[in-house]
N, CA, C and O atoms as a GROMACS GRO file, in nm:
protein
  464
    1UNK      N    1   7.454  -2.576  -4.882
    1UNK     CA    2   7.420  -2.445  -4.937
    1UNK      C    3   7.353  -2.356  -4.833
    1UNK      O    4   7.368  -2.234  -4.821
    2UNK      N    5   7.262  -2.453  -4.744
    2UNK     CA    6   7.223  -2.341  -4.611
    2UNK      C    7   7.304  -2.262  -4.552
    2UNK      O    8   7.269  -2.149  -4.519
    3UNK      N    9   7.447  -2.315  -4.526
    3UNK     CA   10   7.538  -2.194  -4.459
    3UNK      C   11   7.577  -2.100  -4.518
    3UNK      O   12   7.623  -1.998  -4.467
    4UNK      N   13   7.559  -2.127  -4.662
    4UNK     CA   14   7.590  -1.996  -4.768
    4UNK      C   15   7.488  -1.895  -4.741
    4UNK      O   16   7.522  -1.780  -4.715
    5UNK      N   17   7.345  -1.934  -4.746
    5UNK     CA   18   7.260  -1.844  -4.734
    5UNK      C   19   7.255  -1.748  -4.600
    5UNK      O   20   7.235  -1.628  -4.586
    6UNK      N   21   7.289  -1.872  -4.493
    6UNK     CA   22   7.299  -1.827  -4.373
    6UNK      C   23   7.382  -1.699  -4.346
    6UNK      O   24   7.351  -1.610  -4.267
    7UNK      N   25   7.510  -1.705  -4.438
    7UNK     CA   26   7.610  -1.631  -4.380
    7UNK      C   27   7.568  -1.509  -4.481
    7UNK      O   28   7.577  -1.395  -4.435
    8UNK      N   29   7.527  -1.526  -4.607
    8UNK     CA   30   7.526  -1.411  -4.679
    8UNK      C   31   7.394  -1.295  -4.665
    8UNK      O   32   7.368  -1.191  -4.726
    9UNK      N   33   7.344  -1.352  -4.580
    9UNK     CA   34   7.210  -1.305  -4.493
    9UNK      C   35   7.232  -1.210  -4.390
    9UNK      O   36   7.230  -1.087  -4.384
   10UNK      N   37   7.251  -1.291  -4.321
   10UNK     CA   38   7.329  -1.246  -4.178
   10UNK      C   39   7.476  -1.130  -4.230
   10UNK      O   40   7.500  -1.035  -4.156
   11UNK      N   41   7.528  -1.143  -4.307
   11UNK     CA   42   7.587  -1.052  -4.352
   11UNK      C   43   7.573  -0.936  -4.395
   11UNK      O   44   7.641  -0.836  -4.368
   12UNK      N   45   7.462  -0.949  -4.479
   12UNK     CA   46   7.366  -0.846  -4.542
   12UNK      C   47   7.322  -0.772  -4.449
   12UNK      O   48   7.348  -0.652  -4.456
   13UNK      N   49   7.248  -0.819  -4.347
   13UNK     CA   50   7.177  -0.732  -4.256
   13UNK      C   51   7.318  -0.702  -4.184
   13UNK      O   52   7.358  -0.612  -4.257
   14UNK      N   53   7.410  -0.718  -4.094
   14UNK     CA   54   7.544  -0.665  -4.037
   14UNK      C   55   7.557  -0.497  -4.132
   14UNK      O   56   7.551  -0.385  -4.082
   15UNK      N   57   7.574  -0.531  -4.273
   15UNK     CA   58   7.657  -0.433  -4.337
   15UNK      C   59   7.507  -0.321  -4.356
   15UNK      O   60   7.546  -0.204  -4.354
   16UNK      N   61   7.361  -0.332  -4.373
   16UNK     CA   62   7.317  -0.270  -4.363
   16UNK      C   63   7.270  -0.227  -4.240
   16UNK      O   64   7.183  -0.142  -4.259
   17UNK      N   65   7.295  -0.253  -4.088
   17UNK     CA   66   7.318  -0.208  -3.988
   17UNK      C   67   7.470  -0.090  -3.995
   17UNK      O   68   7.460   0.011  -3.924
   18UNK      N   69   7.572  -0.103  -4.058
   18UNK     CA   70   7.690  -0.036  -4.037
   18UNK      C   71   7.671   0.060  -4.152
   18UNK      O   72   7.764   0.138  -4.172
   19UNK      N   73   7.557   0.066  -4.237
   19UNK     CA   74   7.521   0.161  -4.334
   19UNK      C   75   7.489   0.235  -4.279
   19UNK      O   76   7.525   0.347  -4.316
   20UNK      N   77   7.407   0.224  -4.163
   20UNK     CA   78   7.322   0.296  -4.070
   20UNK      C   79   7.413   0.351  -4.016
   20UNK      O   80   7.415   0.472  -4.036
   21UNK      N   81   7.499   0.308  -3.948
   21UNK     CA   82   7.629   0.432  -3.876
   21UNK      C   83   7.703   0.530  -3.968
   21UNK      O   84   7.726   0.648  -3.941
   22UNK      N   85   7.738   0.462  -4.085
   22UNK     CA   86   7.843   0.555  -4.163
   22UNK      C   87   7.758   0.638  -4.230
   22UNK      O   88   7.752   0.753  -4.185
   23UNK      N   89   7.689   0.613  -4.325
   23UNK     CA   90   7.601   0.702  -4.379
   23UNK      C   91   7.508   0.748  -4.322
   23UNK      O   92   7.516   0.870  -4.311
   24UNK      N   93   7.385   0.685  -4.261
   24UNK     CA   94   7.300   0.768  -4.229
   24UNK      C   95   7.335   0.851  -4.105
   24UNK      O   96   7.270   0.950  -4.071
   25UNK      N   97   7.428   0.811  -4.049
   25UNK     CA   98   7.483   0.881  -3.870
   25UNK      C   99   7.385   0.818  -3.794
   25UNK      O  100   7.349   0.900  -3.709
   26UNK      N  101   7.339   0.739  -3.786
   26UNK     CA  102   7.228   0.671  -3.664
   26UNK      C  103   7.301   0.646  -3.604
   26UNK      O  104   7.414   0.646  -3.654
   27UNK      N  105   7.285   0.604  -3.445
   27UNK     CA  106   7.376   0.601  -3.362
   27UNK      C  107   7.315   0.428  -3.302
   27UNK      O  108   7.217   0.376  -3.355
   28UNK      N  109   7.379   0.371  -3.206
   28UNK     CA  110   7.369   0.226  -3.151
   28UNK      C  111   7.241   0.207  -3.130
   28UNK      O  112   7.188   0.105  -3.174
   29UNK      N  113   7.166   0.303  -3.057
   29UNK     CA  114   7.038   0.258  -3.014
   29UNK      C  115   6.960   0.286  -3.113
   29UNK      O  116   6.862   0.211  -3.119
   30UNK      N  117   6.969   0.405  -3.234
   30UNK     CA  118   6.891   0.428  -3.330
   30UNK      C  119   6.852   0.285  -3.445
   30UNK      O  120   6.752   0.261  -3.513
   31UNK      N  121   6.970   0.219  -3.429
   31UNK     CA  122   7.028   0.152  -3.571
   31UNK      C  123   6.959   0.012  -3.544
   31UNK      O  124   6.914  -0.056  -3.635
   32UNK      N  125   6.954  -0.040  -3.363
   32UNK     CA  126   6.890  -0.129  -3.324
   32UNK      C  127   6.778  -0.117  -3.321
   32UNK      O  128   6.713  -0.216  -3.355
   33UNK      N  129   6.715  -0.014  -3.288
   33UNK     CA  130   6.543   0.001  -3.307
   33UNK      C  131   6.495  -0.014  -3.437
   33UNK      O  132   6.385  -0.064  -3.456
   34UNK      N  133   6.578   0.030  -3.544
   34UNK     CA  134   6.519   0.025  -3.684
   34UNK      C  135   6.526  -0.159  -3.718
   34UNK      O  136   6.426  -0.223  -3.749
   35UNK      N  137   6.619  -0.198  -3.709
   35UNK     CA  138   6.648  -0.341  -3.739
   35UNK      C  139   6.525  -0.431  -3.666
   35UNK      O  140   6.468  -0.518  -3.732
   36UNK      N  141   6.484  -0.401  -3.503
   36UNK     CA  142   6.397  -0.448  -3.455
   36UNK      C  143   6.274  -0.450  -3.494
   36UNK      O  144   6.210  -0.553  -3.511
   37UNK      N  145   6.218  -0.298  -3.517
   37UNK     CA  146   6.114  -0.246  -3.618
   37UNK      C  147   6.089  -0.358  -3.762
   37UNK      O  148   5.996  -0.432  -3.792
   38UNK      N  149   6.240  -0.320  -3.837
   38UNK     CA  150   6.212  -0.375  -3.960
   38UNK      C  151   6.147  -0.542  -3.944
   38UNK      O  152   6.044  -0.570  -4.007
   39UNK      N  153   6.208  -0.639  -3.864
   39UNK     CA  154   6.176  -0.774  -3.854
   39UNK      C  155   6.072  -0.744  -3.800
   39UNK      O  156   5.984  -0.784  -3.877
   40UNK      N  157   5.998  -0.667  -3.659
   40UNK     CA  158   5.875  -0.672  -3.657
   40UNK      C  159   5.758  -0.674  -3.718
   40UNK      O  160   5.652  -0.731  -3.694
   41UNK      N  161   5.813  -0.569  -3.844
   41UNK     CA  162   5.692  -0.530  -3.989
   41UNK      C  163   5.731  -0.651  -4.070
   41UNK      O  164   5.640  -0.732  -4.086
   42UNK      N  165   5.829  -0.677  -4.118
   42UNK     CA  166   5.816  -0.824  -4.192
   42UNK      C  167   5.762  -0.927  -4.129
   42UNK      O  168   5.715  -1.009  -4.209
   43UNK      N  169   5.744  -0.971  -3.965
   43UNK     CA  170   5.665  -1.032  -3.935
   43UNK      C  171   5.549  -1.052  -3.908
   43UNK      O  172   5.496  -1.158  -3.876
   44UNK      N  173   5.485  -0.912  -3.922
   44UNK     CA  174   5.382  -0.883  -3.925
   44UNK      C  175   5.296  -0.888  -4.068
   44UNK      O  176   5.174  -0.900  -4.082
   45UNK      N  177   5.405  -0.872  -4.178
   45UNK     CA  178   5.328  -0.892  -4.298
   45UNK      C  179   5.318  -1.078  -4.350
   45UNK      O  180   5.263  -1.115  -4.454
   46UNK      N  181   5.375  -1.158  -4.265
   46UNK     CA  182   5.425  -1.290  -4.288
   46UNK      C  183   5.479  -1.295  -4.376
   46UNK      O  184   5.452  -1.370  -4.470
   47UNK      N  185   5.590  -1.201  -4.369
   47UNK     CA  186   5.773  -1.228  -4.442
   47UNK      C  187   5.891  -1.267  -4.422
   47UNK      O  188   5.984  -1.263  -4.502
   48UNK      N  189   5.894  -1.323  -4.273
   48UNK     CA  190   5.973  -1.344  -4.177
   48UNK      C  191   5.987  -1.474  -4.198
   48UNK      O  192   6.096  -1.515  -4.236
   49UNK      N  193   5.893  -1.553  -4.180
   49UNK     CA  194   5.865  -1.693  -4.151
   49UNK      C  195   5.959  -1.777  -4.269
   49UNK      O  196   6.042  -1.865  -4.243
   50UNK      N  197   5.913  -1.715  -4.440
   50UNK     CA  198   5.962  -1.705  -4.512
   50UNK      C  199   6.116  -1.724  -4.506
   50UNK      O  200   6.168  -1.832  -4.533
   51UNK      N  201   6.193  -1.605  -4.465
   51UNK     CA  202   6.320  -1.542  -4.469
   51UNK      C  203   6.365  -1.644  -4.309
   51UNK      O  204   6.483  -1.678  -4.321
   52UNK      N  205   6.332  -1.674  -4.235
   52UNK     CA  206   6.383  -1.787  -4.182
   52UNK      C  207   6.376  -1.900  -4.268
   52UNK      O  208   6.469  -1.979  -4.250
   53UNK      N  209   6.297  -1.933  -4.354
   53UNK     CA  210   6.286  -2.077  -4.426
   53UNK      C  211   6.399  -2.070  -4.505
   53UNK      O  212   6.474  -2.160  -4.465
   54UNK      N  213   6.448  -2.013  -4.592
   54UNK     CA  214   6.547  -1.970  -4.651
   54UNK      C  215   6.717  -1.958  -4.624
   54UNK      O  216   6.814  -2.013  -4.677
   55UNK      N  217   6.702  -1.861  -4.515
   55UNK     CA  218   6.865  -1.824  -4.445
   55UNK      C  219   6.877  -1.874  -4.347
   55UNK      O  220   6.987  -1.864  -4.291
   56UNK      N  221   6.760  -1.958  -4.277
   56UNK     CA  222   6.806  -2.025  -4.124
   56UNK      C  223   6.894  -1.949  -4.049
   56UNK      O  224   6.864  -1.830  -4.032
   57UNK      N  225   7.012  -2.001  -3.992
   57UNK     CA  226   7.086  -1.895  -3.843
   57UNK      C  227   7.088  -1.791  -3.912
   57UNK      O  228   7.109  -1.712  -3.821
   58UNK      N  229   7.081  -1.698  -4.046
   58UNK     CA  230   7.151  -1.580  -4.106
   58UNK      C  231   7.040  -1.459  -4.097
   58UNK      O  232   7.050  -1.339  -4.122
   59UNK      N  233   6.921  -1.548  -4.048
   59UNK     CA  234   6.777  -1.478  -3.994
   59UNK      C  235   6.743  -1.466  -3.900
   59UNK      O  236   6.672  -1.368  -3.876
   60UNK      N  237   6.782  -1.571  -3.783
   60UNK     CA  238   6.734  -1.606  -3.681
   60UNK      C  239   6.829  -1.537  -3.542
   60UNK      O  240   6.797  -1.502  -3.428
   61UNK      N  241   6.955  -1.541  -3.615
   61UNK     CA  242   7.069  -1.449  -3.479
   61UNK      C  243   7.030  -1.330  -3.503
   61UNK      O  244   6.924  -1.301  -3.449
   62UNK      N  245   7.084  -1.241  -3.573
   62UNK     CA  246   7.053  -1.107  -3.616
   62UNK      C  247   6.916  -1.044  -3.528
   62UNK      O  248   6.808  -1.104  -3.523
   63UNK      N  249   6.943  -0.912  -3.461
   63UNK     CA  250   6.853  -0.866  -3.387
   63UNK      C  251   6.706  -0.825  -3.505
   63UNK      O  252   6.613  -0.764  -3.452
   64UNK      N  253   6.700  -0.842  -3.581
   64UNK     CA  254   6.572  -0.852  -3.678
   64UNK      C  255   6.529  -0.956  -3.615
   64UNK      O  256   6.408  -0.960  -3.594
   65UNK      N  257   6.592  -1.037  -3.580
   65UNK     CA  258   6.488  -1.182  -3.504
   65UNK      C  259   6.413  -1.150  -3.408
   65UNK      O  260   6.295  -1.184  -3.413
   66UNK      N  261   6.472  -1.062  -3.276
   66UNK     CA  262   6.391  -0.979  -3.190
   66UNK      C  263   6.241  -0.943  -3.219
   66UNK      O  264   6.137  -0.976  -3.162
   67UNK      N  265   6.273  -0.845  -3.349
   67UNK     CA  266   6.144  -0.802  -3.346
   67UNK      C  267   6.028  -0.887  -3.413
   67UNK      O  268   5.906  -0.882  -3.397
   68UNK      N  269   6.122  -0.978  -3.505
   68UNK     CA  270   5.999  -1.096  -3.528
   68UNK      C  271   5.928  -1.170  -3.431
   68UNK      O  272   5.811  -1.206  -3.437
   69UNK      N  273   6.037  -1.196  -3.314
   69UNK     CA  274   5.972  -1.239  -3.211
   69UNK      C  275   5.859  -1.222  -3.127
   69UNK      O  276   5.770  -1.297  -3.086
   70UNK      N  277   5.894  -1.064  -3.109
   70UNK     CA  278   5.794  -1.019  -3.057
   70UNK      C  279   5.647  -1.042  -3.091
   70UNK      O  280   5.562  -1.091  -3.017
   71UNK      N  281   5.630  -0.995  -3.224
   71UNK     CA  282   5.513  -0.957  -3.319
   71UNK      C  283   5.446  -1.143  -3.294
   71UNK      O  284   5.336  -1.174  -3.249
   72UNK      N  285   5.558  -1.237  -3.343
   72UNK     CA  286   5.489  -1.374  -3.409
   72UNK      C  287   5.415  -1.402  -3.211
   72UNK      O  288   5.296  -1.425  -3.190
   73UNK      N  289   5.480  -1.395  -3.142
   73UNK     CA  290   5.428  -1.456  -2.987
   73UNK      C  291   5.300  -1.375  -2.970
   73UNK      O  292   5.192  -1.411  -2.925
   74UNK      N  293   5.335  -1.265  -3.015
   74UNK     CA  294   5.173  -1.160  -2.978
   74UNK      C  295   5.052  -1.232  -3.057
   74UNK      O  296   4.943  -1.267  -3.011
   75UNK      N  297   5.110  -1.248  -3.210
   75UNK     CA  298   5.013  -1.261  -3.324
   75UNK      C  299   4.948  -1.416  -3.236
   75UNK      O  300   4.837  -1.425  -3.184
   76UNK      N  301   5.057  -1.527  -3.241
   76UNK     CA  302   5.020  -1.652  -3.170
   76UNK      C  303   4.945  -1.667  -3.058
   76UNK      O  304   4.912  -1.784  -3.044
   77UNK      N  305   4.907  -1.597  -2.974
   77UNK     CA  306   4.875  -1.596  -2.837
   77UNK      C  307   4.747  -1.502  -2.851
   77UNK      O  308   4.669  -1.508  -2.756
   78UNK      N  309   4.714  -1.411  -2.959
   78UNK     CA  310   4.621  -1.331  -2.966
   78UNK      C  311   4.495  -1.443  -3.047
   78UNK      O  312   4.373  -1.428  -3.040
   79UNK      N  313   4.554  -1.529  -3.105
   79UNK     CA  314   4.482  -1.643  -3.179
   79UNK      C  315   4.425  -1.691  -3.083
   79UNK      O  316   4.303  -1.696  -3.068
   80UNK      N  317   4.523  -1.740  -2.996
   80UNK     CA  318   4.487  -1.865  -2.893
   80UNK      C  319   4.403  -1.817  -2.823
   80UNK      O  320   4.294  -1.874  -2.832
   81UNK      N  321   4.412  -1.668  -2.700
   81UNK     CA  322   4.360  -1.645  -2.578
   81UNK      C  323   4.326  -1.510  -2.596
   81UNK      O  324   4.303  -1.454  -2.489
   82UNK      N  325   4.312  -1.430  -2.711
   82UNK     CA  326   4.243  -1.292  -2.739
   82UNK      C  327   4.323  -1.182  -2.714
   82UNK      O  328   4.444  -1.200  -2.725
   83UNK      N  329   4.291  -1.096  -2.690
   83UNK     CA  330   4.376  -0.978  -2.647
   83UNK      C  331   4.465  -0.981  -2.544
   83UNK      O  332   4.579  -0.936  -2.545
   84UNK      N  333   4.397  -1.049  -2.434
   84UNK     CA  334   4.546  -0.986  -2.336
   84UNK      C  335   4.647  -1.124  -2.400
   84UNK      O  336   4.741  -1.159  -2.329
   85UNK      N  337   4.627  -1.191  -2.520
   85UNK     CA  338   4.752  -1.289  -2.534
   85UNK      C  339   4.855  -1.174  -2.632
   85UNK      O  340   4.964  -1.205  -2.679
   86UNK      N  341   4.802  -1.063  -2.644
   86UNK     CA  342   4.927  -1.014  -2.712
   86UNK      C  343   5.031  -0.939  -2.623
   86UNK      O  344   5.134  -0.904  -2.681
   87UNK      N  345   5.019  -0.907  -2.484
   87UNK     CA  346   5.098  -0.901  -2.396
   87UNK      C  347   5.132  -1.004  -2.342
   87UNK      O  348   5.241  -0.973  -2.294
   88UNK      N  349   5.114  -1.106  -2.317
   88UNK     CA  350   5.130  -1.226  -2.237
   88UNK      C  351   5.234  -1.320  -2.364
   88UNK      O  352   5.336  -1.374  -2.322
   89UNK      N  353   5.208  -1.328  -2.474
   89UNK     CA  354   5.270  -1.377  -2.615
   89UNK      C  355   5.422  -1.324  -2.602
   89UNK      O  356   5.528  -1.386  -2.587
   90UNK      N  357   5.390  -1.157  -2.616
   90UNK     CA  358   5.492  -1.090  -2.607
   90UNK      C  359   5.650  -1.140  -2.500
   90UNK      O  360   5.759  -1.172  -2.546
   91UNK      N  361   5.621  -1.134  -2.399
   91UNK     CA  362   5.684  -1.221  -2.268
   91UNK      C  363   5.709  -1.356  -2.260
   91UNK      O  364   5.803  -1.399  -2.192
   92UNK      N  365   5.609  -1.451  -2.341
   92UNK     CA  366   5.621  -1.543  -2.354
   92UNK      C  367   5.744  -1.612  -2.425
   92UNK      O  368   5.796  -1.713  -2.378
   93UNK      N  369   5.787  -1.554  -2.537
   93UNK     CA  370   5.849  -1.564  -2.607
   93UNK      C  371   6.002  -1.522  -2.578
   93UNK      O  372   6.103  -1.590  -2.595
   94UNK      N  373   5.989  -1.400  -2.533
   94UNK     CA  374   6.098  -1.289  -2.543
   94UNK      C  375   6.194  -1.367  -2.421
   94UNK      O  376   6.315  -1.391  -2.428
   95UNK      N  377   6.106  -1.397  -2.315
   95UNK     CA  378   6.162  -1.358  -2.165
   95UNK      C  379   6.279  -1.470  -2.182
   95UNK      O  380   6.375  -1.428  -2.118
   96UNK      N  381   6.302  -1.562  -2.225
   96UNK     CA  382   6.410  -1.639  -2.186
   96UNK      C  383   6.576  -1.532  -2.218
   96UNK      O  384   6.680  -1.541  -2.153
   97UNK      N  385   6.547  -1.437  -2.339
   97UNK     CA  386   6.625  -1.410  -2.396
   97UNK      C  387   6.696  -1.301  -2.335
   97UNK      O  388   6.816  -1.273  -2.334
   98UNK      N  389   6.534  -1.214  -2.256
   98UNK     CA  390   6.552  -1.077  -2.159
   98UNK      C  391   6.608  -1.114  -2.078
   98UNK      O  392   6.695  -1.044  -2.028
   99UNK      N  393   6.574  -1.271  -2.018
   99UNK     CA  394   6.650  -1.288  -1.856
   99UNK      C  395   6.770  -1.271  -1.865
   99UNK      O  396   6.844  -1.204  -1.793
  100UNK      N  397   6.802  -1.354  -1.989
  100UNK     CA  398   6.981  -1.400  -2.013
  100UNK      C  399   7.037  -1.256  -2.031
  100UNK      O  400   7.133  -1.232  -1.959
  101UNK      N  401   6.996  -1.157  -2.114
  101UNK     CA  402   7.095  -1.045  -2.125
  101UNK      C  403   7.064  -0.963  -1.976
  101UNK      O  404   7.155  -0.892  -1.934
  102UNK      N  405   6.946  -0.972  -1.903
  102UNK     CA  406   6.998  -0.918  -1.755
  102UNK      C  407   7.108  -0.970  -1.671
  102UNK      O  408   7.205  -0.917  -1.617
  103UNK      N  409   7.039  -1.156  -1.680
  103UNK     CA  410   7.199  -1.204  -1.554
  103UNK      C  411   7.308  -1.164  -1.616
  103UNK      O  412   7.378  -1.083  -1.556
  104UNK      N  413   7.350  -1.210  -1.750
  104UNK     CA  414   7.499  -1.205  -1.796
  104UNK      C  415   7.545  -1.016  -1.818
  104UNK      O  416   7.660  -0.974  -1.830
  105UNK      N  417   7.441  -0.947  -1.819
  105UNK     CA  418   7.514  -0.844  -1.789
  105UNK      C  419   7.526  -0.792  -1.629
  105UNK      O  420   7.632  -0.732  -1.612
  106UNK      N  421   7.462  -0.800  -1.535
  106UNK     CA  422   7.465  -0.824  -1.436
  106UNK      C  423   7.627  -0.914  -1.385
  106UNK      O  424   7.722  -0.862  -1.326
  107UNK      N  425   7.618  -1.016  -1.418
  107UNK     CA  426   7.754  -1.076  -1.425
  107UNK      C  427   7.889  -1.036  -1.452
  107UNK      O  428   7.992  -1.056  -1.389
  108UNK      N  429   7.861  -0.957  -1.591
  108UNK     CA  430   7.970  -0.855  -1.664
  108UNK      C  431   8.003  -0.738  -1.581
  108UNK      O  432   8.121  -0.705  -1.577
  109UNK      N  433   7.925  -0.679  -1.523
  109UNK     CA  434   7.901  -0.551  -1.459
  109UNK      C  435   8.002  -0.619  -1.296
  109UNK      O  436   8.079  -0.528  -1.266
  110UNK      N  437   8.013  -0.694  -1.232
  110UNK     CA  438   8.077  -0.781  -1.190
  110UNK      C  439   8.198  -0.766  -1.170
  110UNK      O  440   8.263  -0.698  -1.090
  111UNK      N  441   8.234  -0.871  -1.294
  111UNK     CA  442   8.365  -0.889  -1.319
  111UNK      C  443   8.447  -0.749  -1.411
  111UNK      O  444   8.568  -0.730  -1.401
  112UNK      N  445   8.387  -0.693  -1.468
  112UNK     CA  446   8.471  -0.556  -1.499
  112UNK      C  447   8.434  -0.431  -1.449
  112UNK      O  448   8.328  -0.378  -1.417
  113UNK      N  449   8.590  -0.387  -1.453
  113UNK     CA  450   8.597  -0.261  -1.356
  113UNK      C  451   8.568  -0.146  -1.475
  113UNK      O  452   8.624  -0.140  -1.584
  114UNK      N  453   8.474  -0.064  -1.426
  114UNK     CA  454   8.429   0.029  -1.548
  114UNK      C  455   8.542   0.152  -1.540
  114UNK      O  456   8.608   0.175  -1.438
  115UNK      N  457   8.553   0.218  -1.646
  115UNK     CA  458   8.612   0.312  -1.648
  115UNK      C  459   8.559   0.433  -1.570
  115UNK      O  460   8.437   0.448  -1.562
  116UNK      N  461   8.644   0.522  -1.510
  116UNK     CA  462   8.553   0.709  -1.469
  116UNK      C  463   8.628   0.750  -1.353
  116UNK      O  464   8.604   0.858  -1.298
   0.00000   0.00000   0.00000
């Protein structure tokens, strides 16, 4: 039943990301900041944690995970080592994910010939 949830989750958020294009006219970067935002504030209210317990991958791929990320490494690290752990949390967490979309686009940028 987890992959049900998973997928109908992860679905949910997809089609209310593409709500965001057709109806509201938000554009790529608008539509990602809100989604990032939104998981940030649910993780910040400890609603996230939750909604991973629940939908597993259908929570956890989806760029709402981003911004949970962010928030939970800050919140975690601000526990542990005080204030500067909410910059240091922040990085902590994120950076494996930042590196990978620099090399592999870096990589991409590469191997395809851009249009112009």
């Amino acid at each position: 039943m987890i992959f049900v949830w998973a997928f109908l989750v992860g679905g949910a958020i997809c089609v209310f990301g593409q709500i965001c294009f057709d109806v509201f006219k938000l554009d790529p970067a608008h539509t990602m900041t809100l989604l990032v935002v939104i998981g940030a504030v649910l993780d910040g209210l400890g609603l996230y944690d939750p909604f991973i317990d629940f939908a597993g991958a259908g929570a956890t791929v989806p760029i709402t995970s981003f911004g949970n990320a962010l928030v939970h490494g800050a919140i975690t690290e601000l526990k542990n080592h005080g204030w500067i752990g909410i910059i240091t949390g922040i990085f902590k967490v994120t950076s494996a994910g930042i590196s990978a979309a620099i090399i592999f686009s870096f990589i991409a940028a590469l191997w395809v010939k851009p249009k112009g």
